[in-house]
BAVEXTOR-549405 format. One line per field, with one value per residue: x, y, z of N, C-alpha, C in turn; residue number from 1. Coordinates in Angstrom, 3 decimals. Example, Ala and Ser with C-alpha at 12.3 -4.5 7.8 and 13.67 -1.06 7.14 Angstrom:
n_X <- [13.190, 12.850];
n_Y <- [-5.690, -2.250];
n_Z <- [7.800, 7.080];
ca_X <- [12.300, 13.670];
ca_Y <- [-4.500, -1.060];
ca_Z <- [7.800, 7.140];
c_X <- [13.200, 12.900];
c_Y <- [-3.300, 0.030];
c_Z <- [7.800, 7.870];
i <- [1, 2];
end
This chain:
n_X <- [74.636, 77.006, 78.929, 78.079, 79.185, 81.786, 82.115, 82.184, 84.460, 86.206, 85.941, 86.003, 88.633, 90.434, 89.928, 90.993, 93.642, 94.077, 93.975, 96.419, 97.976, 97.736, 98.779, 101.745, 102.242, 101.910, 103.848, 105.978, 105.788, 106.595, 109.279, 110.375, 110.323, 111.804, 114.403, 114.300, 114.154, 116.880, 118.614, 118.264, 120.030, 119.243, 119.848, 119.997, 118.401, 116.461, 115.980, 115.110, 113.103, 110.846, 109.857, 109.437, 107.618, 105.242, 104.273, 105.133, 103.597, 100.816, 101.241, 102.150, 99.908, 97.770, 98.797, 98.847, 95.739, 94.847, 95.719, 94.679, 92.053, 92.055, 92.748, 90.218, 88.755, 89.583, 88.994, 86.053, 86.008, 86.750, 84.689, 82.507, 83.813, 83.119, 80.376, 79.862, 80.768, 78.783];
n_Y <- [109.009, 110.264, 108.076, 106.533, 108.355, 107.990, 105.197, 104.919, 106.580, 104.978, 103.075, 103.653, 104.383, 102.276, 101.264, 103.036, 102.541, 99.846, 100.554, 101.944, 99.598, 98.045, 100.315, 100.655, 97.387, 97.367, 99.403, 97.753, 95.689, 96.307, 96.908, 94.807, 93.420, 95.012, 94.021, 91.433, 91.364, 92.863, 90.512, 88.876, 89.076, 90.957, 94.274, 96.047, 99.047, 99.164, 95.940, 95.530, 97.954, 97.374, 95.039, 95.418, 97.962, 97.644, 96.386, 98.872, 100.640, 99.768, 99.205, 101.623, 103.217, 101.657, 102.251, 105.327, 105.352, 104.342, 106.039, 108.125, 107.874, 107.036, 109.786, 111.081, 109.362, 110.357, 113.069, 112.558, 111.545, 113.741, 115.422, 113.761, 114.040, 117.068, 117.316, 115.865, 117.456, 119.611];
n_Z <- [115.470, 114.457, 114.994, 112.915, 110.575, 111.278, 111.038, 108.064, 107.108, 108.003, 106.647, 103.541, 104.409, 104.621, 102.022, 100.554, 101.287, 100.600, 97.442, 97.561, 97.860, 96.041, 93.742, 94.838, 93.847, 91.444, 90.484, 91.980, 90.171, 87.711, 87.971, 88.724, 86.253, 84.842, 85.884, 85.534, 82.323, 82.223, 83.253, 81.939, 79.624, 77.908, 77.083, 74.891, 73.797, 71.165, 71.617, 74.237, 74.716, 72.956, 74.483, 77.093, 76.976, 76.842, 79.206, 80.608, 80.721, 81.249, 83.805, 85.365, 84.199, 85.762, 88.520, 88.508, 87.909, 90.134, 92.531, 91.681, 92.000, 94.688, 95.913, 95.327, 96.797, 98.969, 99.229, 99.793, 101.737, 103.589, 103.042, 104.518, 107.040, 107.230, 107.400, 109.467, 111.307, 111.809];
ca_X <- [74.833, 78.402, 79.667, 77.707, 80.036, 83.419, 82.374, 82.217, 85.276, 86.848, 85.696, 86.919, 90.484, 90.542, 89.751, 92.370, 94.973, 93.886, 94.371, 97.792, 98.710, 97.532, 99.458, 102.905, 102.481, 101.810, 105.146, 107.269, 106.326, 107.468, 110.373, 111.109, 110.275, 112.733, 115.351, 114.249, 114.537, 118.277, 118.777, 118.282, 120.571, 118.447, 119.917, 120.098, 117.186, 116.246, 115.201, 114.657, 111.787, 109.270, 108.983, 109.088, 106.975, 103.324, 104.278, 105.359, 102.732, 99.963, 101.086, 101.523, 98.605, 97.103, 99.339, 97.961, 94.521, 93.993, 96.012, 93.562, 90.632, 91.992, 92.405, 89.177, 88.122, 89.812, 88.097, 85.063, 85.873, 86.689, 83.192, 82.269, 84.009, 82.738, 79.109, 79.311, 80.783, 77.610];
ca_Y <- [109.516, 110.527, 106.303, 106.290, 108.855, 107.271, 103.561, 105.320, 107.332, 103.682, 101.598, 104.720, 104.509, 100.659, 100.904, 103.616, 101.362, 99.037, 100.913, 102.673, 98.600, 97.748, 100.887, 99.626, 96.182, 97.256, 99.551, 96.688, 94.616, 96.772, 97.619, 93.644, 92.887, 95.816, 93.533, 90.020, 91.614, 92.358, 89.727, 87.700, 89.635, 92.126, 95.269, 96.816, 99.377, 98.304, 94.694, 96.284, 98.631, 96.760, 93.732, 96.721, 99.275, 97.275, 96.436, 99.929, 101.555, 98.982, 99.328, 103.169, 103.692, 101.088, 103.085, 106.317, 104.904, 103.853, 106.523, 109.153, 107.368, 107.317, 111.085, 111.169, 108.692, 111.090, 114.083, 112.114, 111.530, 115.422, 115.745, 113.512, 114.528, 118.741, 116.759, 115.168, 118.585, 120.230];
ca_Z <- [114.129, 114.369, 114.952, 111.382, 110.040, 111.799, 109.865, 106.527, 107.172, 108.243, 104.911, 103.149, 104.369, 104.342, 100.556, 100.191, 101.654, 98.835, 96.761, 97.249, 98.085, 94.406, 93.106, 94.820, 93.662, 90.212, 90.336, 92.136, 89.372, 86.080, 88.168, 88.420, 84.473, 83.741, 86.375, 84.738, 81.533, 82.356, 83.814, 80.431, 79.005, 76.994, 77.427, 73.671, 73.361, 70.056, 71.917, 75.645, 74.505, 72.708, 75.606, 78.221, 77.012, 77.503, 80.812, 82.216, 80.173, 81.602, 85.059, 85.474, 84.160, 86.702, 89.297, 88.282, 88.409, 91.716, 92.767, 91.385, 92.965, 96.295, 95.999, 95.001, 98.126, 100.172, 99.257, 100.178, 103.432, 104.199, 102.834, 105.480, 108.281, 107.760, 107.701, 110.963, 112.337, 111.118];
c_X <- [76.323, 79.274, 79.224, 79.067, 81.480, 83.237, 82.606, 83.596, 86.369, 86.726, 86.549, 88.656, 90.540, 90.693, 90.791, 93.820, 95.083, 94.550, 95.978, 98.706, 99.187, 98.468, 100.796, 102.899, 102.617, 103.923, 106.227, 107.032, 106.921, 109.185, 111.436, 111.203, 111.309, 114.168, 115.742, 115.109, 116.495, 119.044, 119.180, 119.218, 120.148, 118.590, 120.040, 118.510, 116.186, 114.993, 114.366, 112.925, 110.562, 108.958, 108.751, 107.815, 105.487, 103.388, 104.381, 104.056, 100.894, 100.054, 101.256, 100.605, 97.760, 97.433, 98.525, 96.484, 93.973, 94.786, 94.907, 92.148, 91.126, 92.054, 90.932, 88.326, 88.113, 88.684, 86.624, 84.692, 86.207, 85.360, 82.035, 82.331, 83.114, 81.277, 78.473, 79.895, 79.194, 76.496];
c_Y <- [109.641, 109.078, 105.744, 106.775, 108.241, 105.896, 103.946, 105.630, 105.851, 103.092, 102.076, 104.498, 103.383, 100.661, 102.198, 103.045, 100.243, 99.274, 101.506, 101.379, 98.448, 98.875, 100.571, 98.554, 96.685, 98.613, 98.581, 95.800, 95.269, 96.903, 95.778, 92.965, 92.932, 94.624, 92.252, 90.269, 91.037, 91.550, 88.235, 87.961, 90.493, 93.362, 96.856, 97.528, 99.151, 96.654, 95.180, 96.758, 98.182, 95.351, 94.792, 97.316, 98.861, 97.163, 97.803, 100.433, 101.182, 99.544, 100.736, 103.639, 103.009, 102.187, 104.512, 106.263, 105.377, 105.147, 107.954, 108.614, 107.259, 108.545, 111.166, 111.033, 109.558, 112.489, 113.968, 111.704, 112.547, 115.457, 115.080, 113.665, 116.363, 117.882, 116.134, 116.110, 119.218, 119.430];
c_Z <- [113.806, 114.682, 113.207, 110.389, 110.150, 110.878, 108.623, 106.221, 107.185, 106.817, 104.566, 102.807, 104.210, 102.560, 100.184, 100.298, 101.049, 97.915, 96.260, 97.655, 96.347, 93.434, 93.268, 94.584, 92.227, 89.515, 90.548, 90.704, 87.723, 86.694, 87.933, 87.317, 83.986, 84.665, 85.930, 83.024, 81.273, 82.694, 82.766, 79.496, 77.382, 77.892, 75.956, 73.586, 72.678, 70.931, 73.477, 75.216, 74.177, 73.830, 76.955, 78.452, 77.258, 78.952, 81.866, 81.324, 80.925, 83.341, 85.454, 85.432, 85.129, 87.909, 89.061, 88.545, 89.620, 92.617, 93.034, 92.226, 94.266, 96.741, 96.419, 96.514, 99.550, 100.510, 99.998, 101.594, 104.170, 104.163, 103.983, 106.545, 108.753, 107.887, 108.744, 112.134, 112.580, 112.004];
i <- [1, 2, 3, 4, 5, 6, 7, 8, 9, 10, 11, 12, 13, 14, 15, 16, 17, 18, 19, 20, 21, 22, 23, 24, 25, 26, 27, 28, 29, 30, 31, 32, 33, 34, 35, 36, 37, 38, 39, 40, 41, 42, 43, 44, 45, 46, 47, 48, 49, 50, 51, 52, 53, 54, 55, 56, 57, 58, 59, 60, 61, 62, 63, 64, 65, 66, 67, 68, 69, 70, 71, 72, 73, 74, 75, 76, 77, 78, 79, 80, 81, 82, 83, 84, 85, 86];
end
């Protein structure tokens, strides 16, 4: 019963480590838009902001996301572990 509990506890973190991959990828890449951006020489707010602001707004909120659900995931695998004390 308790090798049941340890595979769950395993997926679990596997799909947490997903997830907090998918949240740093989705930061490295606004962080490299905002570097391309400058890079093009768009640095006047005015032009900066509106090609910016879908991208960080898109990926934060992705970031945030998966972030919150791996919380979540976690909680779920405390809930698991006091269950296979028990």
């Amino acid at each position: 019963m308790i090798e049941k509990y340890k595979t769950q506890i395993k997926i679990l973190f596997g799909i947490r480590i997903c997830l907090w991959i998918v949240a740093l990828a989705s930061t490295v890449y606004w962080i490299y838009y905002s570097v391309k951006l400058h890079a093009n020489g768009i640095y006047a707010p005015e032009e900066y902001s509106p090609l910016m602001r879908p991208v960080l707004h898109t990926c934060v909120g992705i970031a945030i996301a998966v972030i919150c659900l791996s919380f979540v995931l976690h909680a779920i695998s405390i809930k698991i572990k006091r269950a296979a004390v028990e």
